[in-house]
N, C-alpha and C positions, 0 to 999 in steps of 0.2 A: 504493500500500500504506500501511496504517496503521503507524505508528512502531515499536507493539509489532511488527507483523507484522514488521518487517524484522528487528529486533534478535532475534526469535523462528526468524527465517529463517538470520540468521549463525550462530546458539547451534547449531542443529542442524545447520550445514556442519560446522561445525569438531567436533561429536561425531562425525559421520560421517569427517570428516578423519582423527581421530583412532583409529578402529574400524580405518580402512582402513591407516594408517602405520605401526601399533606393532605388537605381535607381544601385549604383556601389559600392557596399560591396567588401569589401574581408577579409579571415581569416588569421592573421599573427603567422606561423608556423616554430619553432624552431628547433624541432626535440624533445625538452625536454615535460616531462611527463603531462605537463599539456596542454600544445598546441597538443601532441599528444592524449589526451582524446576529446578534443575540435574538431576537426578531426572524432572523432570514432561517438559522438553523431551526427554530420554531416551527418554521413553516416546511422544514424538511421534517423534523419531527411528527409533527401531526396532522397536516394536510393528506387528506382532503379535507377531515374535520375540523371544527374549530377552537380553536385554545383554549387548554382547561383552566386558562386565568386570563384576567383583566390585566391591559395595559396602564400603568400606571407614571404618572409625571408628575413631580414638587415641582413644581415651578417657584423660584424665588421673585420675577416680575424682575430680572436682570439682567435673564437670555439672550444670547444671539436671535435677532429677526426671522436670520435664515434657515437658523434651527428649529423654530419652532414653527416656520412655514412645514419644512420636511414634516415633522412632527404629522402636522395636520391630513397632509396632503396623504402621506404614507400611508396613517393608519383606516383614512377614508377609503385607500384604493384594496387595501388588504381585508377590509372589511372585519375589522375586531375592534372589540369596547378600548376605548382610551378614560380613565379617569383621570382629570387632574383637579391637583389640590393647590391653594396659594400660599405664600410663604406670605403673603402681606396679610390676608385673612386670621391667622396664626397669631402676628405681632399684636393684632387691634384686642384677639381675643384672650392672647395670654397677657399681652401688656410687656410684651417683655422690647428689650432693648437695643438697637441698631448700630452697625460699624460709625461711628464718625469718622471725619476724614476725607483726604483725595478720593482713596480707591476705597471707600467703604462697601464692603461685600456682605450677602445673607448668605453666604454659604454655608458657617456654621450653623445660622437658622432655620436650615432645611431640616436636621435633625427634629427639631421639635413637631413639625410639620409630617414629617415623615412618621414619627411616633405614632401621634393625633389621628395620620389615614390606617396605620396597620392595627389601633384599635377600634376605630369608625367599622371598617369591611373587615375584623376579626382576622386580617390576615396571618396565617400561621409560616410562610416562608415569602422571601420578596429576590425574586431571581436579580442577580443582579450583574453588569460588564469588570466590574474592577479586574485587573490582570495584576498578577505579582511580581513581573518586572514594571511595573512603573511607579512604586516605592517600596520605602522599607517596611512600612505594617502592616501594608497590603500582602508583601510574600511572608507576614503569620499565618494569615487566616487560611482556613481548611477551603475544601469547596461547599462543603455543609459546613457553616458557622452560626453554632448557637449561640443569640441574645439571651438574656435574663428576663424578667418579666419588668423590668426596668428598663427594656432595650438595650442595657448595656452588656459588652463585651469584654471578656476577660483572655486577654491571649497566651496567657499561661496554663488556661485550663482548656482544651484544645483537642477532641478527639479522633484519635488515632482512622486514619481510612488508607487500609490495606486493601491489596488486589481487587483497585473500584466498588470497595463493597461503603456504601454513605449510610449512613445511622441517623438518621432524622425524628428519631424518638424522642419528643420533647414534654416536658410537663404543661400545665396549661400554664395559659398567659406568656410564655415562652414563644420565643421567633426564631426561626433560623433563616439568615440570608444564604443564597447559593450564588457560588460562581461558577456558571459553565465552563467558561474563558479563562480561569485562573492559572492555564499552562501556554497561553498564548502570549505571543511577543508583541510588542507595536507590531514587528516586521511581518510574523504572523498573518497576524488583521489584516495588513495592505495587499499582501499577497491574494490570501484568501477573498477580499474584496476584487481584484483584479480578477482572479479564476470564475467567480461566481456573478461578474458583471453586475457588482450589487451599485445602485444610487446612493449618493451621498449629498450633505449641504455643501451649494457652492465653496465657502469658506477652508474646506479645507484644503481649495489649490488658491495659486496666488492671484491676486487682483487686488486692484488699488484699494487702500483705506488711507484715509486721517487717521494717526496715530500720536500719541504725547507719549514722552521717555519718561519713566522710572526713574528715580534715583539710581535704581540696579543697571539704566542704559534698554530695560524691556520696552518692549511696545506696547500700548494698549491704546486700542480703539477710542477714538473721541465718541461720547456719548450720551446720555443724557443722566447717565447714573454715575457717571465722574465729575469732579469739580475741576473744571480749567481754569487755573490762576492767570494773572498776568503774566509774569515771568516764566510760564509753558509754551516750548516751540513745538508749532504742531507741524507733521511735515506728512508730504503722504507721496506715499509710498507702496512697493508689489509685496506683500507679504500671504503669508498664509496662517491656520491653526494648525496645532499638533494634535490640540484636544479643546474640547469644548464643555466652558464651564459660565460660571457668572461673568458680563460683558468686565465687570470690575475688578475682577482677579485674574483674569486669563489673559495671560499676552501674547502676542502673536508673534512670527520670526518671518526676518525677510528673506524671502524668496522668488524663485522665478519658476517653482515646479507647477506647470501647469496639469500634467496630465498623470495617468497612476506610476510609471514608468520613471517620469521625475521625481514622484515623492519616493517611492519607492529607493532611488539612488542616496536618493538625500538622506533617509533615513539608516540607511548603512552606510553610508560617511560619516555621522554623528556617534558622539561617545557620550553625550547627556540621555538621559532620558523623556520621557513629553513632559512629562508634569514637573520635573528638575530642571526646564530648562523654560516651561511658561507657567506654571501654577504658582502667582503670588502671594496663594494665602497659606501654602505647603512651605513657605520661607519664613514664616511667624517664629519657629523656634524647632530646634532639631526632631522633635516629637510631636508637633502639629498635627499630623494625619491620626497617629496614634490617638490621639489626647480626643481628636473628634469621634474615633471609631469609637471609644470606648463609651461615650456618651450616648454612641448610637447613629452616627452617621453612615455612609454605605460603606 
């Protein structure tokens, strides 16, 4: 078997895995490239029939346009439920409290958000893209990763998955997130996106944006959820994403890969990783991803 074929062969054990374990799954979909592969194997999975869970999207109200056009458009053509929840709805009803700042982001807000819908729709597992090369707390977690009834997660207590066999046994009020993808590479993805002729949001080949520089020298998107000072030089510029997150955390890198072929190069040139090299709210402090997961984030 070819590489992808395997790694395409585990993705849809473990969504079948998971179909078959839980009682109330759902896949949590972005519109960004890796939930949109997640998605595609679904539709290998269980097609002709239709998905034994709801599509699911936090929206923090700080998205990519082009994302959440995809978003739209996809799940109309594919014909399956999309639920989305708001991260702004959240803030008015917890009351809780918002980044200040230039690049003020809800990214950590989504947690609470995210909580609020898996006890709304009772969900017992929330499939999810995370890959464990694109950080360090990400390559903890299992592919079955149980939450507490607290949503929180503990990555020292971690159960063991020998010869693909996943343990999903959980007590109530307990969650387990799954990652199908958690053996895939960026490089992985773009491949397999390449072989599978799968659709993507413009944004992740290059094309002009307005951009203001970081302190760090990143780019990020001029927008209506950043604060442009006076003394911010906006230049614009052929860039691309690597990934896709809040317009106010995610930077983009300049490029000129227009096509999958281009990124694909680009990406085995590179020694950083996506989110080590554009995720600004992953640079708060050595254990940021951690600090989130365990609170509950994806």
């Amino acid at each position: 078997m070819d590489y992808l074929d395997q790694l395409e062969s585990e993705a849809i054990h473990i969504l079948r895995e998971t179909a078959g374990q839980f009682e109330k799954p759902a896949l949590l979909f972005s519109g960004g490239k890796d939930s949109i592969v997640l998605v595609h194997l679904a539709l290998k999975a269980f097609r002709p029939a239709k998905f034994p869970f709801p599509l699911v999207h936090i929206d923090t109200g700080h998205n990519f346009p082009e994302a959440l056009a995809f978003r739209d458009a996809f799940t109309k053509e594919i014909g399956e439920k999309l639920i989305v929840r708001n991260v702004a709805d959240t803030i008015k009803k917890q009351n809780l409290t918002e980044q200040k700042g230039k690049f003020a982001s809800r990214n950590g807000l989504q947690t609470y958000t995210l909580l609020e819908t898996i006890e709304e729709f009772e969900f017992d597992a929330c499939i999810g893209g995370a890959r464990r090369d694109e950080e360090k707390a990400r390559a903890k977690e299992r592919v079955f990763s149980v939450r507490d009834e607290f949503g929180q997660w503990e990555p020292k207590l971690q159960r063991p998955e020998l010869w693909n066999i996943y343990n999903g046994k959980i007590n109530k009020g307990e969650n387990v997130r799954v990652f199908p993808i958690s053996n895939w590479t960026e490089l992985d993805i773009w491949n397999y996106i390449k072989r599978e002729k799968i659709a993507l949001p413009p944004i992740y080949f290059s094309h002009l944006r307005e951009c203001v520089f970081t302190a760090d020298k990143q780019l990020v998107a001029v927008s209506d959820f950043i604060q442009i000072d006076k003394e911010d030089v906006i230049v614009t510029q052929n860039v691309r994403y690597r990934t896709v997150g809040d317009m106010t955390c995610t930077a983009a890198i300049p490029s000129e890969a227009s096509t999958l072929d281009d990124v694909i190069n680009e990406i085995i040139a590179s020694n950083i990783s996506e989110r080590g090299e554009t995720r600004i709210d992953d640079k708060v402090s050595e254990a940021a991803m951690e600090d989130r997961k365990k609170n509950g984030y994806f």
